[in-house]
mmCIF file as gemmi writes it, N, C-alpha and C atoms, coordinates in Angstrom:
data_model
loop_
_atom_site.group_PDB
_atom_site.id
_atom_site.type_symbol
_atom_site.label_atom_id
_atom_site.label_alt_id
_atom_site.label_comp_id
_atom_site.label_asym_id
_atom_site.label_entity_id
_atom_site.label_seq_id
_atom_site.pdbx_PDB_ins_code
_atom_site.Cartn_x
_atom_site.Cartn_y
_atom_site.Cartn_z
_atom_site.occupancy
_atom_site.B_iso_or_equiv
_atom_site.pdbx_formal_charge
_atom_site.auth_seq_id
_atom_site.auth_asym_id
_atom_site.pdbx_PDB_model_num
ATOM 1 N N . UNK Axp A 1 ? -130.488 15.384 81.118 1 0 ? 1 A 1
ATOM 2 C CA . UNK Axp A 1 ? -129.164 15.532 80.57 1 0 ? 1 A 1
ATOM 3 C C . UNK Axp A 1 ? -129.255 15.363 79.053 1 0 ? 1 A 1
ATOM 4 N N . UNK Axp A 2 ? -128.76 16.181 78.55 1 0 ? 2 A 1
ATOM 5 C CA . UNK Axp A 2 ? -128.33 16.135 76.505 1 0 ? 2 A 1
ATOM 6 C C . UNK Axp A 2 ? -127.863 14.947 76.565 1 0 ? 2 A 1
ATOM 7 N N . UNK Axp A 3 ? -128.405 13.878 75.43 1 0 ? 3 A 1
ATOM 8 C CA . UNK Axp A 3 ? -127.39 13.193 75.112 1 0 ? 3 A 1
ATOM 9 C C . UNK Axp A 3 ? -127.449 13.108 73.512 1 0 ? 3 A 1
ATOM 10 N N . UNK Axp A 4 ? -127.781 13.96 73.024 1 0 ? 4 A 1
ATOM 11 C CA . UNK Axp A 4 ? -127.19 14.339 71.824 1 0 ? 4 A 1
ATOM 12 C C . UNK Axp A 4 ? -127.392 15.898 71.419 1 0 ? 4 A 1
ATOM 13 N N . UNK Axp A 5 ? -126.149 16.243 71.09 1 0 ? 5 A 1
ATOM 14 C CA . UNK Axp A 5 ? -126.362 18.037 71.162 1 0 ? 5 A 1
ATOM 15 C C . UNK Axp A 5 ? -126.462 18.374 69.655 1 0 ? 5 A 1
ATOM 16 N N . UNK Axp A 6 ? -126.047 17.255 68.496 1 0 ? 6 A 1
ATOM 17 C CA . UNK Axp A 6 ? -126.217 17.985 67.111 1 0 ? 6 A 1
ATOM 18 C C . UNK Axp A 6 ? -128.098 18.337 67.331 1 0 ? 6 A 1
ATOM 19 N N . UNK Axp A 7 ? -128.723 17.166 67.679 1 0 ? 7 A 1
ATOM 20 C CA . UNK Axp A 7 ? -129.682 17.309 67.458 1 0 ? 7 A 1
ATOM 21 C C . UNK Axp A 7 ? -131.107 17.457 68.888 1 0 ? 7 A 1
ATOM 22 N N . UNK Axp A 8 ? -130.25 17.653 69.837 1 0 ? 8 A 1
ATOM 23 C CA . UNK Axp A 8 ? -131.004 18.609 70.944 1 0 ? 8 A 1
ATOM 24 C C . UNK Axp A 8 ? -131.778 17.523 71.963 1 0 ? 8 A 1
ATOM 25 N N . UNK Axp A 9 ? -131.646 16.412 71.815 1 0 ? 9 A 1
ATOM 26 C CA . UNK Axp A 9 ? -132.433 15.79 72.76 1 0 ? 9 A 1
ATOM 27 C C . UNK Axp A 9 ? -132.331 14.713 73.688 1 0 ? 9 A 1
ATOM 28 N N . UNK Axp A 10 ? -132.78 14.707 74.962 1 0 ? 10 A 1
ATOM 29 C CA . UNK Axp A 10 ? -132.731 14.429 76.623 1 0 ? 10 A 1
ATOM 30 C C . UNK Axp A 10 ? -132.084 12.847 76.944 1 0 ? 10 A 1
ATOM 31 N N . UNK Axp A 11 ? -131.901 12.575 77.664 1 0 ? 11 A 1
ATOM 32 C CA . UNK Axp A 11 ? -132.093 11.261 78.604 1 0 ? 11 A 1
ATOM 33 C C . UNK Axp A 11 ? -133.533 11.093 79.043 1 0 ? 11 A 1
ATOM 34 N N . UNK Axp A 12 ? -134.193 12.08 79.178 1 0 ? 12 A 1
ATOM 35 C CA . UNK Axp A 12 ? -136.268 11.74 78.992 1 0 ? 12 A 1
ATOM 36 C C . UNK Axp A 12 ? -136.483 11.357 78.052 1 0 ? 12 A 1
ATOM 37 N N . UNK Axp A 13 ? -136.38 11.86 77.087 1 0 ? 13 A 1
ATOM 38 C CA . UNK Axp A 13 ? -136.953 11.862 75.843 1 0 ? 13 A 1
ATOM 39 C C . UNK Axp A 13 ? -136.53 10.351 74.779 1 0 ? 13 A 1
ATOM 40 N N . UNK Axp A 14 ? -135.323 10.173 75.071 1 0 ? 14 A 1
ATOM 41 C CA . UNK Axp A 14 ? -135.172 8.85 75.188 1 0 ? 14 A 1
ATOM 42 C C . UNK Axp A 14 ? -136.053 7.773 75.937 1 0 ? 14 A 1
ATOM 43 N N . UNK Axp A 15 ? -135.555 7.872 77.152 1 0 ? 15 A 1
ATOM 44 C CA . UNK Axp A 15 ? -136.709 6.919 77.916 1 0 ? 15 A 1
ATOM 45 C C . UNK Axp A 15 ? -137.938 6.754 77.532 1 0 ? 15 A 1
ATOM 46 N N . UNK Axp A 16 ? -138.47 7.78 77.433 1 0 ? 16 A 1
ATOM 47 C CA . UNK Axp A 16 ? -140.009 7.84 76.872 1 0 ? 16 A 1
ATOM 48 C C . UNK Axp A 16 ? -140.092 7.42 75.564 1 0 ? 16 A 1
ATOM 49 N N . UNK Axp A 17 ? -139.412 7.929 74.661 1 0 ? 17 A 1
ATOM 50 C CA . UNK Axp A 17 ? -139.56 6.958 73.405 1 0 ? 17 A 1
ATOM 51 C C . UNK Axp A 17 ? -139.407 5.19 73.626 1 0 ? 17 A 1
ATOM 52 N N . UNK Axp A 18 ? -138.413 4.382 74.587 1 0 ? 18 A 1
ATOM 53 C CA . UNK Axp A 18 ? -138.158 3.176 74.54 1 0 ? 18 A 1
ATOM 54 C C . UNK Axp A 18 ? -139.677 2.87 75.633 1 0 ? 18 A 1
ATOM 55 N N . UNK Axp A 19 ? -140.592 3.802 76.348 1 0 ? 19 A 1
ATOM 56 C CA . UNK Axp A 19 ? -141.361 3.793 76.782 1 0 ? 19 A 1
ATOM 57 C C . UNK Axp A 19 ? -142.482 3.648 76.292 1 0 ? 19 A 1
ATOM 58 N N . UNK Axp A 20 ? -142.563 3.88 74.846 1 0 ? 20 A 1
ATOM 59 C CA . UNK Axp A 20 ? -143.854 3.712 74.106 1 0 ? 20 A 1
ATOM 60 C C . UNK Axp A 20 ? -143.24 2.985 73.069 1 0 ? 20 A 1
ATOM 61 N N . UNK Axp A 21 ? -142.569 2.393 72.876 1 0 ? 21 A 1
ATOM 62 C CA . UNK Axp A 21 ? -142.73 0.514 71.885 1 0 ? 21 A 1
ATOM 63 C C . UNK Axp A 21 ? -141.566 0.527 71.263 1 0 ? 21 A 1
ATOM 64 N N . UNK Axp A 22 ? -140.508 2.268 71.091 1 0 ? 22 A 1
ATOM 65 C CA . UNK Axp A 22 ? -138.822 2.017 70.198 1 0 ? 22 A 1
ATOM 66 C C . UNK Axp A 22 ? -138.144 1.166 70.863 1 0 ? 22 A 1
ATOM 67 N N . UNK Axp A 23 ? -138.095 0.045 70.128 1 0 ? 23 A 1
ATOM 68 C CA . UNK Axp A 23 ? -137.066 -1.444 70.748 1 0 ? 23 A 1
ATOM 69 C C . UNK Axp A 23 ? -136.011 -1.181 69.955 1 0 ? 23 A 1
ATOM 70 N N . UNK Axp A 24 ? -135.374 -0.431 69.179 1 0 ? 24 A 1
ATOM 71 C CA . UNK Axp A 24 ? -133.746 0.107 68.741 1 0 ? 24 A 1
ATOM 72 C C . UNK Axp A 24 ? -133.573 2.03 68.066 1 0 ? 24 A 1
ATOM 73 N N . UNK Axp A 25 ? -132.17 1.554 68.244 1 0 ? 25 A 1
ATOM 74 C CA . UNK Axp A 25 ? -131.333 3.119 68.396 1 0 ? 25 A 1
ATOM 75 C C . UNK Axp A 25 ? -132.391 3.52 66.944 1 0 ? 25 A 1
ATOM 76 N N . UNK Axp A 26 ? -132.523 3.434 66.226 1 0 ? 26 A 1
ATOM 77 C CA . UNK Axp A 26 ? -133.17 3.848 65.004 1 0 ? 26 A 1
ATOM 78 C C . UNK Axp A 26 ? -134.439 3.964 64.978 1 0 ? 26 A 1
ATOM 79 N N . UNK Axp A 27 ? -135.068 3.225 65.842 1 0 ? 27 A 1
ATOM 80 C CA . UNK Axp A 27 ? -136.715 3.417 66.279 1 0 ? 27 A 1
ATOM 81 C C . UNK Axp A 27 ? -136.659 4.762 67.131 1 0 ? 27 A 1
ATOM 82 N N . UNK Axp A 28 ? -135.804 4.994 67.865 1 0 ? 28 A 1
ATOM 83 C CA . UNK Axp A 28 ? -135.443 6.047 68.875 1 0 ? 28 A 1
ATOM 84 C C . UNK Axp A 28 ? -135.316 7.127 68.181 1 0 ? 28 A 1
ATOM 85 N N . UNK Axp A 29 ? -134.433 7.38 67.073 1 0 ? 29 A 1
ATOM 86 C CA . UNK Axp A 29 ? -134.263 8.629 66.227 1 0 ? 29 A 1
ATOM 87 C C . UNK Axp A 29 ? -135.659 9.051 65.281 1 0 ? 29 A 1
ATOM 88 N N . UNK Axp A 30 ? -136.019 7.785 64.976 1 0 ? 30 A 1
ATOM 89 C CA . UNK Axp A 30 ? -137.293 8.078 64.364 1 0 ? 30 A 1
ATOM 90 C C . UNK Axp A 30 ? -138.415 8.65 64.657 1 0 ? 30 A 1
ATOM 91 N N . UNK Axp A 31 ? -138.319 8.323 65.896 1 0 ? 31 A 1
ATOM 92 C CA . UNK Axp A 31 ? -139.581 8.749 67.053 1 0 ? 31 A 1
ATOM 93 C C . UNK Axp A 31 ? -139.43 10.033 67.824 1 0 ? 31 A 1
ATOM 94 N N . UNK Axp A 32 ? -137.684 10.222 67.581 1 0 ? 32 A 1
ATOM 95 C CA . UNK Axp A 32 ? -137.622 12.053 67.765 1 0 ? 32 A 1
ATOM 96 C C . UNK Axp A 32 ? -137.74 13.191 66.794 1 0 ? 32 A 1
ATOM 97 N N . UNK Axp A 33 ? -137.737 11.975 65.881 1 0 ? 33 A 1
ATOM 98 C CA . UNK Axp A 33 ? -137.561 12.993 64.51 1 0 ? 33 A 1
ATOM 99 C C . UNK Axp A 33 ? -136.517 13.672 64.021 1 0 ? 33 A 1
ATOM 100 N N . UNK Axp A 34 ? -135.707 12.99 64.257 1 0 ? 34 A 1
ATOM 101 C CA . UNK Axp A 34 ? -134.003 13.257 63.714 1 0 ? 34 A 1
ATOM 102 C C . UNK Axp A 34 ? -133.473 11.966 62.874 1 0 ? 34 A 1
ATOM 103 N N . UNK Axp A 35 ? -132.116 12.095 62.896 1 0 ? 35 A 1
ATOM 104 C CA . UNK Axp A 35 ? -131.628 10.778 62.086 1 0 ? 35 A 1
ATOM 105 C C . UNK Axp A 35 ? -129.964 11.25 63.449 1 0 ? 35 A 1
ATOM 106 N N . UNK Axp A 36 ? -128.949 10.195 63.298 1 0 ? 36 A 1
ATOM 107 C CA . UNK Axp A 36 ? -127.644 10.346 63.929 1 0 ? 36 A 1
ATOM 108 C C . UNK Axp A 36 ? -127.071 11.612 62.826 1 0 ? 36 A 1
ATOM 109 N N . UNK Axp A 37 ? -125.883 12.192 63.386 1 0 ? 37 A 1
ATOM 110 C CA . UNK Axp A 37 ? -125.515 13.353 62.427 1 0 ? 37 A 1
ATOM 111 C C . UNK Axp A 37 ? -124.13 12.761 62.583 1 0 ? 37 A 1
ATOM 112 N N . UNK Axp A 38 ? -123.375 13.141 63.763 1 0 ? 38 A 1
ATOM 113 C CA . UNK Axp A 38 ? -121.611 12.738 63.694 1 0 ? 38 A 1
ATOM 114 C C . UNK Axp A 38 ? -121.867 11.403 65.087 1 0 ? 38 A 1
ATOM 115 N N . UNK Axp A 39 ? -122.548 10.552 65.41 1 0 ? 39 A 1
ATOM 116 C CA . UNK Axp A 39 ? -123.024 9.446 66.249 1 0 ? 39 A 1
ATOM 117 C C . UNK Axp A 39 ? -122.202 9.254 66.929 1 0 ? 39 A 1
ATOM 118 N N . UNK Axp A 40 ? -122.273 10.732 67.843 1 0 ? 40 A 1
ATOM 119 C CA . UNK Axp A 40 ? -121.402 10.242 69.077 1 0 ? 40 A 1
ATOM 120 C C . UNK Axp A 40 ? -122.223 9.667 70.32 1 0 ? 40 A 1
ATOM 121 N N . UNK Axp A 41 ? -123.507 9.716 69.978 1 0 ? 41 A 1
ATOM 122 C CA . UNK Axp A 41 ? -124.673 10.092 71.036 1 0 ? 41 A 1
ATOM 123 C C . UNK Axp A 41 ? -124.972 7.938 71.015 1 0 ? 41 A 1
ATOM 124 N N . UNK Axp A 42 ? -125.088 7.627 70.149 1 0 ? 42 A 1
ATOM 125 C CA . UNK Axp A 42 ? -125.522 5.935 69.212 1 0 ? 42 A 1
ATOM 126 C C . UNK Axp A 42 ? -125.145 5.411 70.616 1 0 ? 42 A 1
ATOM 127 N N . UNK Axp A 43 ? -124.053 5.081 71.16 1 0 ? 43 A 1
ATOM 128 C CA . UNK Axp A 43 ? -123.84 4.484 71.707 1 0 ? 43 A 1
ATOM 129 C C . UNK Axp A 43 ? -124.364 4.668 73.173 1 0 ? 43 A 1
ATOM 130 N N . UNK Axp A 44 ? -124.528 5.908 73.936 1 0 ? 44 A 1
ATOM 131 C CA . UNK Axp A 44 ? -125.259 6.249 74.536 1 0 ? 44 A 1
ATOM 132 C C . UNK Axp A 44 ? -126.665 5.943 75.021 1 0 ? 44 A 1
ATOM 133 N N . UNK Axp A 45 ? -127.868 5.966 73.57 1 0 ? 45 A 1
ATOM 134 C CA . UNK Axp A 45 ? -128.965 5.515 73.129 1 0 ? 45 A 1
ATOM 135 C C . UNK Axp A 45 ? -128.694 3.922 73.272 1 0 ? 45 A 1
ATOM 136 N N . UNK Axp A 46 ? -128.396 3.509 72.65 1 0 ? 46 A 1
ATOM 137 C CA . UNK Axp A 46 ? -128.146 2.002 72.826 1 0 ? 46 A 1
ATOM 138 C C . UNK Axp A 46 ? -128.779 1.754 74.391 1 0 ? 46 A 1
ATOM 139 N N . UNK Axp A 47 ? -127.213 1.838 75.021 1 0 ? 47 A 1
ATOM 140 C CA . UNK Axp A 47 ? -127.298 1.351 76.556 1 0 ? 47 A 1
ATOM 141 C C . UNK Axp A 47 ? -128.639 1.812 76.917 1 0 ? 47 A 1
ATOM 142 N N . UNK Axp A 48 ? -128.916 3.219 76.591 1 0 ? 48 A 1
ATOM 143 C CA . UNK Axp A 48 ? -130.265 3.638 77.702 1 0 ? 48 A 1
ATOM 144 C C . UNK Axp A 48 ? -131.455 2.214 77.289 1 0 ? 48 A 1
ATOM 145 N N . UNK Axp A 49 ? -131.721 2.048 76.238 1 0 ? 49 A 1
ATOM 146 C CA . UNK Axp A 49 ? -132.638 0.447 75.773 1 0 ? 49 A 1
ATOM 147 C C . UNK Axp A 49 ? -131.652 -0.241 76.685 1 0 ? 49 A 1
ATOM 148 N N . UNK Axp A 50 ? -130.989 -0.894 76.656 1 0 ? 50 A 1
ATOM 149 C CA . UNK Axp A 50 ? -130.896 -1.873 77.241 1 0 ? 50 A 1
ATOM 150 C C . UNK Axp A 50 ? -130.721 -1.749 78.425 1 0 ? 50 A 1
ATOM 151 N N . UNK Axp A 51 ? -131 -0.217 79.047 1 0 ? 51 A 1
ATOM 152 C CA . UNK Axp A 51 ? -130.968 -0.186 80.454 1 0 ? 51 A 1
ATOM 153 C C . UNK Axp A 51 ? -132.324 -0.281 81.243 1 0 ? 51 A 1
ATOM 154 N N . UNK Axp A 52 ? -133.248 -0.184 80.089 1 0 ? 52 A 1
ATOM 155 C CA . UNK Axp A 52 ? -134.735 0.178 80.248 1 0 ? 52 A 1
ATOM 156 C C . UNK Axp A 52 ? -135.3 -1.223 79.764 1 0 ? 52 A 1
ATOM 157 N N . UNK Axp A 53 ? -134.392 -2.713 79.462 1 0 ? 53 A 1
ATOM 158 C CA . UNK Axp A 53 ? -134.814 -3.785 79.023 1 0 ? 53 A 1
ATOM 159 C C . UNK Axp A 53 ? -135.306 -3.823 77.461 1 0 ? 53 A 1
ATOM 160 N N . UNK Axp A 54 ? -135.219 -2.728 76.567 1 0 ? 54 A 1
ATOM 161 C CA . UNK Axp A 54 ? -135.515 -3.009 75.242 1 0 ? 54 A 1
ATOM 162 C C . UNK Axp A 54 ? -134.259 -3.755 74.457 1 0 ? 54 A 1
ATOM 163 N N . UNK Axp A 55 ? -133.073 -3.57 74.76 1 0 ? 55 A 1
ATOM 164 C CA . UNK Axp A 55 ? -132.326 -4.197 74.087 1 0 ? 55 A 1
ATOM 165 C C . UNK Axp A 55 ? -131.877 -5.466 74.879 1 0 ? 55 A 1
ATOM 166 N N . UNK Axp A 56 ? -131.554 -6.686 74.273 1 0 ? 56 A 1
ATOM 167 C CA . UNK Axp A 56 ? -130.837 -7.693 75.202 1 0 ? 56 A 1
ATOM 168 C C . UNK Axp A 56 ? -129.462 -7.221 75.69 1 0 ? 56 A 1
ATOM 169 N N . UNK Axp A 57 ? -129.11 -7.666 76.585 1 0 ? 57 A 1
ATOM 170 C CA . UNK Axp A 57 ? -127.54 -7.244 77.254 1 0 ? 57 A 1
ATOM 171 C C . UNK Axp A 57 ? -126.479 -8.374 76.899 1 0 ? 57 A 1
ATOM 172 N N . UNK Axp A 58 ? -125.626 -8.195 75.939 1 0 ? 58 A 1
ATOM 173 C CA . UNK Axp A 58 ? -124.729 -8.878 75.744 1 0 ? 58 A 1
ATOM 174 C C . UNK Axp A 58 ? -124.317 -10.209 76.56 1 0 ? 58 A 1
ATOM 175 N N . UNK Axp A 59 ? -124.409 -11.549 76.394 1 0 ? 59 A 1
ATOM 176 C CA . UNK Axp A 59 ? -124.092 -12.663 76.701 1 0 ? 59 A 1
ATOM 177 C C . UNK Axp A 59 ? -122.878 -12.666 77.896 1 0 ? 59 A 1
ATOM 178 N N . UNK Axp A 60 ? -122.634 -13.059 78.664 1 0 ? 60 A 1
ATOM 179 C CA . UNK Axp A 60 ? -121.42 -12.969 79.474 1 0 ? 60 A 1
ATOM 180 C C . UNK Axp A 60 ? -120.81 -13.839 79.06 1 0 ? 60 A 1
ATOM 181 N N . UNK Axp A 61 ? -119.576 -13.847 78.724 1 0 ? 61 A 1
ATOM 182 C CA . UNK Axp A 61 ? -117.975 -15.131 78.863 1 0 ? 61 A 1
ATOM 183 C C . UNK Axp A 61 ? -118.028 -15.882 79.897 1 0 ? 61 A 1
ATOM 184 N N . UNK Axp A 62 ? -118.239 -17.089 79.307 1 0 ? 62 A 1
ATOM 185 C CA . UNK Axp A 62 ? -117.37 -18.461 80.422 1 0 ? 62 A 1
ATOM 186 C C . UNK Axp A 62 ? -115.911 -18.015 80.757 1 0 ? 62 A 1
């Protein structure tokens, strides 16, 4: 699946980047070789790290 269409690239391609050592959204762009353009995609990227354990998951409320 696209999850960013300015700049063309996957829900793989993600994974696989947080798969070989990008521990943030900016290690991720770097490693595709883009930068964010209108970052609708950022938030997207995010979760996929922290769905894949590179990012920590927000603290839960008492």
């Amino acid at each position: 699946m696209y999850i960013c269409l300015c700049n063309g690239f996957t829900d793989r391609q993600v994974r696989s980047s947080a798969e070989t050592g990008s521990a943030s959204v900016s290690q991720v762009y770097k490693a595709l070789g883009c930068a964010p353009k209108c970052g609708k995609c950022v938030p997207m990227v995010r979760e996929m790290l922290k769905s894949v354990g590179m990012l920590p998951t927000e603290p839960e409320s008492a």
